[in-house]
C-alpha positions in Angstrom: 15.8 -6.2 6.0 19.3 -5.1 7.1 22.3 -6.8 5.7 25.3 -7.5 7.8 27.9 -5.9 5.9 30.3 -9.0 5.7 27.2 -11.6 5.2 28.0 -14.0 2.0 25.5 -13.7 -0.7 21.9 -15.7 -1.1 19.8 -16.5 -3.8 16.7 -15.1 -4.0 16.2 -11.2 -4.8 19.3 -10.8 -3.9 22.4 -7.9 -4.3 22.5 -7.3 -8.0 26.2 -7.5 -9.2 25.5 -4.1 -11.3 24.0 -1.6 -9.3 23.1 2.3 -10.4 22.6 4.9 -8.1 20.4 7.6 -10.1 19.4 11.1 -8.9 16.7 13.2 -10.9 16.6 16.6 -10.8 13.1 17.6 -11.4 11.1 20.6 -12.4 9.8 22.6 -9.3 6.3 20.5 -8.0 6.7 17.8 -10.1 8.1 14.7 -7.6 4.9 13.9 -6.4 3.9 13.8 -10.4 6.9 11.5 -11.2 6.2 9.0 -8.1 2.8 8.2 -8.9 4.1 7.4 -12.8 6.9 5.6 -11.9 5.5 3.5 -8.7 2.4 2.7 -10.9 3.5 2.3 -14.0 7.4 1.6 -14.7 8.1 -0.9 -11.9 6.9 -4.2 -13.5 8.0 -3.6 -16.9 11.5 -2.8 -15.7 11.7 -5.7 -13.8 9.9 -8.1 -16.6 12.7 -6.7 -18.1 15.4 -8.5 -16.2 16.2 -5.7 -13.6 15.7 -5.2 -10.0 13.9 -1.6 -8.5 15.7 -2.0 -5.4 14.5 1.4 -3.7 13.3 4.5 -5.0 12.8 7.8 -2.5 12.3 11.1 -1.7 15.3 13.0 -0.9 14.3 14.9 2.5 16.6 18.0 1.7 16.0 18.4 -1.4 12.2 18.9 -2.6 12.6 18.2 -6.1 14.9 15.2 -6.2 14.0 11.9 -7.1 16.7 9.3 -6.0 16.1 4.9 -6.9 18.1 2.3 -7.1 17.9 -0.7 -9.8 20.3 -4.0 -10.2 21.3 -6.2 -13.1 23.1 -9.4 -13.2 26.0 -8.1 -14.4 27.0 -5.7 -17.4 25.9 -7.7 -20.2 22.6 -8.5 -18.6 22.1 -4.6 -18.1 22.8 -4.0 -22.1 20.1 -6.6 -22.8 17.4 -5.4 -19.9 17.4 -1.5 -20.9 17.5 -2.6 -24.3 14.3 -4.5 -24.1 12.7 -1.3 -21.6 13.7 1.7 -23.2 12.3 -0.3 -27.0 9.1 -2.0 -25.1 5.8 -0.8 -24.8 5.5 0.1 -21.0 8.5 2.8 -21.3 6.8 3.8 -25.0 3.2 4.9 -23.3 5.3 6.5 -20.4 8.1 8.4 -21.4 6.9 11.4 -21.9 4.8 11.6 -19.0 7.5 10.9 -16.9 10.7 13.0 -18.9 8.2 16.1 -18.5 8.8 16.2 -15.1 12.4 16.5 -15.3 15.5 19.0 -15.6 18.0 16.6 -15.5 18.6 12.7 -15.1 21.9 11.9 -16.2 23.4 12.1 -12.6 24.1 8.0 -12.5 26.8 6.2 -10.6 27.6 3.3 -11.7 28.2 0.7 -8.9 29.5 -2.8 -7.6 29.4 -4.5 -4.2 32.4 -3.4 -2.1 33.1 -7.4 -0.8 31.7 -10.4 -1.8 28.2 -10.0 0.2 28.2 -6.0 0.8 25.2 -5.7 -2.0 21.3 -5.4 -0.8 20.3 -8.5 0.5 15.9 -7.9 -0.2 15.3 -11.8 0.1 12.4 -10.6 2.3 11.3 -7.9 0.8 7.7 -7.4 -0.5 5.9 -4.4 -1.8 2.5 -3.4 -0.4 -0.5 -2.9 -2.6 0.0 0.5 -4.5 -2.1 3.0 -2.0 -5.2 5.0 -3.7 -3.1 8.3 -2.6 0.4 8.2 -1.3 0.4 11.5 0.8 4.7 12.5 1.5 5.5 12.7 4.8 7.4 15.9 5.8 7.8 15.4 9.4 11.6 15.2 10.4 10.7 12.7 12.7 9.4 10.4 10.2 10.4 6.2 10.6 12.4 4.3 8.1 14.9 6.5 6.0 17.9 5.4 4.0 20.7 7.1 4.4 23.6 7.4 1.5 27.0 8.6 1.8 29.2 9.2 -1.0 32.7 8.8 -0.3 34.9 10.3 -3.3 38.3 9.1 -3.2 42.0 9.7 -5.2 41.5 7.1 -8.1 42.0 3.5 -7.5 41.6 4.0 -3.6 38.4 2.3 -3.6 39.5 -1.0 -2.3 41.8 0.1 0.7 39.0 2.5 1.5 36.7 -0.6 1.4 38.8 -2.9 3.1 38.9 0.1 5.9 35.7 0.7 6.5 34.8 -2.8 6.6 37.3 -3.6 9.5 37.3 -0.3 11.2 34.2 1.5 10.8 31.4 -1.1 10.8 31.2 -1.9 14.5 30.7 2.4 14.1 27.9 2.0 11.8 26.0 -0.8 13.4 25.5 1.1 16.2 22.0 0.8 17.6 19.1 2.7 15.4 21.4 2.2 12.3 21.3 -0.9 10.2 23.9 -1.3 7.6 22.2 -2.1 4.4 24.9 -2.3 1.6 28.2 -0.7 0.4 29.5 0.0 -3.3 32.6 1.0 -5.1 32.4 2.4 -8.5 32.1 0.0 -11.7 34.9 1.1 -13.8 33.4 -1.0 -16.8 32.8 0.2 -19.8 29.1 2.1 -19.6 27.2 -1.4 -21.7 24.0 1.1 -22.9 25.5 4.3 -23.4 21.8 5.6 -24.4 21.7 6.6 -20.7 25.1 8.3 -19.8 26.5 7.3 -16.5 29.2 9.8 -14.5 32.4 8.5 -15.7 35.9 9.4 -14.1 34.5 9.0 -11.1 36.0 6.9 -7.8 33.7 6.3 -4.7 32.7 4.3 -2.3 29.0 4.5 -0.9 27.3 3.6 2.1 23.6 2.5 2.6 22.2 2.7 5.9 18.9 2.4 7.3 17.5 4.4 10.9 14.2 4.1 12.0 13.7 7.9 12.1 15.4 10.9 11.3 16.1 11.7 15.1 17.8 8.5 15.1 20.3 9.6 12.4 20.7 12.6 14.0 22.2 11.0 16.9 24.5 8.5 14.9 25.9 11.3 12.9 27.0 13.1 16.7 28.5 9.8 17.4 30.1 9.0 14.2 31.9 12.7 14.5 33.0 11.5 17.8 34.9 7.9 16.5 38.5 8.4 15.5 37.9 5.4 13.2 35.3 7.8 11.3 37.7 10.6 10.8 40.1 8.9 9.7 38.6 7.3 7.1 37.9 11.0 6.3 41.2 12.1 5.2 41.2 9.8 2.1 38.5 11.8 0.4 39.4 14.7 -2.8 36.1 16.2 -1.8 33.9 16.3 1.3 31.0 13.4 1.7 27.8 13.9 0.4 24.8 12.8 2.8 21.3 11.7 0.9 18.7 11.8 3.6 15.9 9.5 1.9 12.3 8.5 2.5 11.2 5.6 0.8 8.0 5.6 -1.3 5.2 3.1 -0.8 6.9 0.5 -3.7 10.5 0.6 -2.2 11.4 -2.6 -1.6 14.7 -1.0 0.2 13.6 0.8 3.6 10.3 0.0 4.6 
């Protein structure tokens, strides 16, 4: 399921052009609560809708974080998709099941493929029959986690940083146990449902990567401290990187 970073688009379930990256902050005990609604319940209807759940996880340092990914075609196809959820009848018998598990869920970036074939590339991607009882996995040596970084640069650096990474760091990040998924720069567009708030003023560039254990990240991150290429890609930031360790649930299509 990897995704050479300068691969040119396909058709199929493909990188969405629109891309938000949303992290929930829930209330203490309550992820395992929210998974089970939103893996059972919300998946079809959003993508009936016109969207794409590209990945949703558990974020490994974080107990009670929820992190997922969703696509649109674009900005006006987003307007019309959450339009026709958040009125429907699958978000209307779930809503409130699923907002009293949270604290917080406005923490949204909105995203765009870096290049021209740097979105998610899930043309393979199936998900598995929804399990009886999904049981999280807290072993640090767990397979299959997405990794996210979040870059966060001076404003308007986004495309030198992209261009960059893309010819100096990539031959860093494919290293072996690490497969580079995708990589986004902010959508400066005008937020096209501004029902659900998105982080505006905001200038990154993110990285998706998937390792087939946590051990195996551990060792990439040793080496990518090591490249010069890494650091100095570094020194363009306002702010240091954040790092999302992730474990996919059962319906990801993104990491298992």
């Amino acid at each position: 399921m990897s995704l050479p970073l300068n691969a040119p688009s396909k058709s199929g379930l493909n990188a969405s052009p629109v891309v938000e990256l949303r992290q929930y902050t829930l209330k203490p005990g309550r992820r395992e609560a929210l998974i089970s609604i939103f893996d059972g319940h919300l998946i079809e209807g959003q993508e009936t809708a016109g969207m794409t759940i590209i990945g949703q996880f558990r974020d490994l340092d974080r107990p009670d974080m929820f992190v997922w990914l969703r696509g649109f075609d674009g900005m006006e196809a987003r307007k019309k998709a959450l339009t026709a959820f958040y009125e429907g009848p699958v978000w209307a018998a779930w809503r409130d099941a699923a907002n009293a598990t949270m604290i917080d869920s406005d923490d949204v970036l909105l995203l765009k493929p870096a290049w021209p074939g740097a979105g998610f590339d899930l043309t393979d991607s199936q998900r598995t029959a929804l399990p009886a009882y999904e049981k999280p996995s807290r072993d640090n040596r767990l397979s299959d986690i997405v990794v996210i970084k979040i870059h966060h640069l001076r404003p308007g650096a986004e495309v030198d940083f992209a261009s960059r990474f893309e010819t100096d760091a990539e031959s860093v990040l494919a290293a072996p146990g690490a497969r580079p998924l995708a990589a986004f720069v902010t959508e400066h567009a005008e937020n096209s449902f501004p029902r659900l708030p998105v982080r505006s003023g905001e200038n990154v560039f993110i990285s998706v990567t998937g390792f087939d254990s946590a051990d195996a990240h551990a060792r990439h991150e040793a080496a990518l401290a090591a490249a010069p290429a890494w650091q100095a890609l570094q020194s363009d930031q306002v702010r240091p990187t954040e790092t999302l360790r992730l474990s996919p649930t059962s319906q990801s299509l993104l990491g298992r």
